[in-house]
N, C-alpha and C positions, 0 to 999 in steps of 0.2 A: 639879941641872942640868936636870933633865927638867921638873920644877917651875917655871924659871925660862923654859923652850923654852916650855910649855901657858900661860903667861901672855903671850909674845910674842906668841904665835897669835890668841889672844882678844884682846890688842890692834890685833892689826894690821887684823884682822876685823871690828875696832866700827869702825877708820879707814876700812876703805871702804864700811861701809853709810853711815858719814856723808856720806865722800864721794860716793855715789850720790844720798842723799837729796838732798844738795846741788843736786848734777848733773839731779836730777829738777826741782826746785822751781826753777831759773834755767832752765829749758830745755822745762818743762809750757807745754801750746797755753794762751794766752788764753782764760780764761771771758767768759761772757757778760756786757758790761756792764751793771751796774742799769740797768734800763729797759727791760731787753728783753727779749725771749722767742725761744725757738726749737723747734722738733716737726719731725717726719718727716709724710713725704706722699708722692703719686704724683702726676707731672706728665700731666696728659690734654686730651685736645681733644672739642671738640662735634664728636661723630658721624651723621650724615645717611642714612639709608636711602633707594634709588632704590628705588621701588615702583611697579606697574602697577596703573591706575586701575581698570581692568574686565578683567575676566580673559579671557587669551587664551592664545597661544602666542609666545614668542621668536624672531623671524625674523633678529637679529644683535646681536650685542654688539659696540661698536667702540674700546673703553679694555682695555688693562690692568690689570691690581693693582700698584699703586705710581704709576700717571701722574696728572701734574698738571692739571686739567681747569679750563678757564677757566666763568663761571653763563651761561648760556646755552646748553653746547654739547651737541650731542646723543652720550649716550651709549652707549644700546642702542636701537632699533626693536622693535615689536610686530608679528606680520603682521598686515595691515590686510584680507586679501582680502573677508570677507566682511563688515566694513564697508564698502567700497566696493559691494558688491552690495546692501547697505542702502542705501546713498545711493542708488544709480540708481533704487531701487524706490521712493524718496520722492521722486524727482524725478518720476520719473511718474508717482505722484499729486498731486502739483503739477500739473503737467499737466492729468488728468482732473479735477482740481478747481475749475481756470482756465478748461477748456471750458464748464464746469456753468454758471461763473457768467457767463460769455457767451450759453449757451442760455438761462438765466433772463432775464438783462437782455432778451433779443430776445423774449421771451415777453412783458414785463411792456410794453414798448413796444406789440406786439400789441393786449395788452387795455386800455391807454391809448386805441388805436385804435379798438379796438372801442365801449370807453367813449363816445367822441365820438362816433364812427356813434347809438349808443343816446341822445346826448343829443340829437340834431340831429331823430332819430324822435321824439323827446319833444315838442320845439317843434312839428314839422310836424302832429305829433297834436292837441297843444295849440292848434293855429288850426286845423285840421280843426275839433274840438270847438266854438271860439267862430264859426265859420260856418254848421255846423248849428242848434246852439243859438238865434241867431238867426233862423234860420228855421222854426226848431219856435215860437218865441214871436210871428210876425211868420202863421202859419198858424192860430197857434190865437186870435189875437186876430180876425182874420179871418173863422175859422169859426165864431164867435160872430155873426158878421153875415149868414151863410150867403154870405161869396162865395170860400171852399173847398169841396171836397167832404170830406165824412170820411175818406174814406182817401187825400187828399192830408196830411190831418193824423196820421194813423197814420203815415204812410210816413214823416214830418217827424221825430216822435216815435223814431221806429227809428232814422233817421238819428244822433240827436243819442246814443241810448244807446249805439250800437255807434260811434260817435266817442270817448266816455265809455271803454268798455271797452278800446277802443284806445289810448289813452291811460293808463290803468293799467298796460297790457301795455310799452308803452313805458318809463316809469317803473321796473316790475321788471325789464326788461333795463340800466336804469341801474344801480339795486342788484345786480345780478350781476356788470355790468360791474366796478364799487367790489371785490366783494368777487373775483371774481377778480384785481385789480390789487393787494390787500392779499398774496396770496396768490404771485404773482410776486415780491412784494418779499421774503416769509418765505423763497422759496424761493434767492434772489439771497444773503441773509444767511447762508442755512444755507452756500450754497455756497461764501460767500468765510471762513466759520468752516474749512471742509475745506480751502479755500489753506491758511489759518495755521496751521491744524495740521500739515498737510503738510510749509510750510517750516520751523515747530519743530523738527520730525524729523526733518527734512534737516542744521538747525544744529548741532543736537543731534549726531549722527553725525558731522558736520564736525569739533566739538568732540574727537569720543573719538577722530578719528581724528590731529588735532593732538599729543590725549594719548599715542598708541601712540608717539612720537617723546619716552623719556623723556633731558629734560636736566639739567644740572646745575642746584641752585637758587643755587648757591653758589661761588666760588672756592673749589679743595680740591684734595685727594689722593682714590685709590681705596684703599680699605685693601685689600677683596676680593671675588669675585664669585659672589654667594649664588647664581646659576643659570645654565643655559650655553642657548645655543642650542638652539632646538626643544623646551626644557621645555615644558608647559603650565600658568602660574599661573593661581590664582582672584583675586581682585579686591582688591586688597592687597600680592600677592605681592613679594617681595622680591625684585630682581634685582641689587642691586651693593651698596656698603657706603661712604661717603665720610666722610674728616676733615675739618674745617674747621681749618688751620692756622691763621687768626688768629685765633682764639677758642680759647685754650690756657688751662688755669687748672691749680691745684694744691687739693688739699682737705688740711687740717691739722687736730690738734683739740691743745688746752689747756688747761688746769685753769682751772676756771672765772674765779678773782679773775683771771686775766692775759687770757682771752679779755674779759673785761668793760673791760679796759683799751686794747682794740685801738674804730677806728671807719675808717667804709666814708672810702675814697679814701686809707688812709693806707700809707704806704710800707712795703716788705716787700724781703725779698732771697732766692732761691732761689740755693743750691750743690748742683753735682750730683753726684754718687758717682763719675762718671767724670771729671770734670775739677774737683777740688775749690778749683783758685787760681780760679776763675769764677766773678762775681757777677752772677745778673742779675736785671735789677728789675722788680719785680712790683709790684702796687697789691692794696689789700685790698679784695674787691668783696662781700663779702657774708659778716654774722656772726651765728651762728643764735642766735634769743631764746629759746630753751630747752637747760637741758643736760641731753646723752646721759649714762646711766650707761657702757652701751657704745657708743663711737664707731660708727658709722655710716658706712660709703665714700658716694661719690656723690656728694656734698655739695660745688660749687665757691663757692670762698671768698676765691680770691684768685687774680686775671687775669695774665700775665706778661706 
């Protein structure tokens, strides 16, 4: 009887692991159909760092961790004060640079002036000379007939030399004139070189001061806020942390024969541990022409 109990038992016991089995194999999740592949991933977004251009100090931050910021919007300031004191101080040399090159120009007008005075001595020199001359030649032809006296022709003779040397003199006032007027003009150039430099570093300044107002470059999220008001960064410095929400991807890796089987634009489905009846579709945006022995994170490979 007991012998007959331990065989019921064994029986009854193969009936329900079959019936289990059963129950497993009509009721087991769907495999993967030929064709397809599937791997584990992490869904992430292109991350953006707000950074200050030239290092200063934080005079506000005006976002959140978690707010949604439209590109364009300003979302911390720099203090600007002593840029602004930079600027003034390149405005006035602007200034003094603008005056310079007004004193030059009235200077080189001057020796234009003067010029013309030294050429106009030159002419009047120049017929002084051809009026003595002739009468140095008009005495001595004369005094060959004796109806000069000798020192009507000496005197004739002096005349026409210091006509002569007057007229040299004339002349190197011309060449001075020239070259102080070349010399006006060096100085006109130099000065309107110190404008432009000036207003450079005026621009210039305007520039960093445009920069202390950092904005978003992007529609996004803040994730977090790497410094607070009144830090002092150096020229780099980190002040905030942004997601780009539409630039989402997933990084996957797969054995190689089935990644070789995949190609860029082709269709993909992400299911996510929280809500696994959810399918949503992804494209395949990029598949590495080398295989890792060990996978590597980082690596986006497929856009959502």
């Amino acid at each position: 009887m007991d012998k007959m109990k331990r065989h019921l038992v064994w029986w009854g016991a193969g009936i329900l692991v079959a019936v289990a089995a059963i129950a497993w194999w009509m009721l087991r999740p769907a495999g993967i159909p030929e064709g397809f592949a599937a791997s584990n991933g992490r869904i992430e977004a292109t991350e953006v760092d707000i950074a200050t251009k030239i290092a200063g100090r934080i005079d506000t931050i005006l976002v959140s961790e978690g707010q949604f910021v439209r590109q364009g919007e300003v979302l911390a300031k720099m203090d600007t004060r002593v840029l602004q004191e930079q600027r003034l101080e390149a405005i006035a040399q602007i200034k003094e640079a603008e005056s310079a090159v007004a004193a030059a120009r009235a200077l080189l007008e001057q020796r234009q002036s003067e010029m013309r005075a030294a050429q106009s001595v030159v002419k009047q020199r120049e017929a002084e000379l051809d009026s003595v001359s002739k009468r140095h030649v008009r005495s001595r032809s004369l005094s060959q007939r004796g109806a000069v006296s000798v020192q009507q022709l000496d005197d004739d003779r002096a005349a026409a030399e210091s006509a002569r040397a007057a007229l040299e003199t004339a002349k190197a006032q011309v060449s001075a004139a020239k070259a102080a007027i070349e010399a006006a003009r060096t100085s006109i150039i130099q000065a309107q070189t110190r404008v432009e430099a000036a207003q450079a570093t005026e621009r210039r300044i305007v520039a960093d001061i445009d920069d202390s107002e950092l904005k978003a470059p992007r529609d996004g999220r803040v994730q977090y806020r790497v410094a607070e008001p009144g830090e002092v960064l150096s020229a780099g410095g980190r002040v905030l942390n942004m997601v780009d929400l539409s630039d989402v991807y997933m990084t996957f890796f797969l054995p190689t024969e089935q990644a070789g089987l995949l190609k860029i634009g082709g269709e993909a489905r992400l299911v996510l541990d929280a809500a696994p009846d959810l399918r949503i579709p992804a494209t395949i945006s990029f598949v590495a022409s080398v295989a890792q022995f060990t996978p590597k994170p980082w690596k986006p490979t497929m856009n959502g």
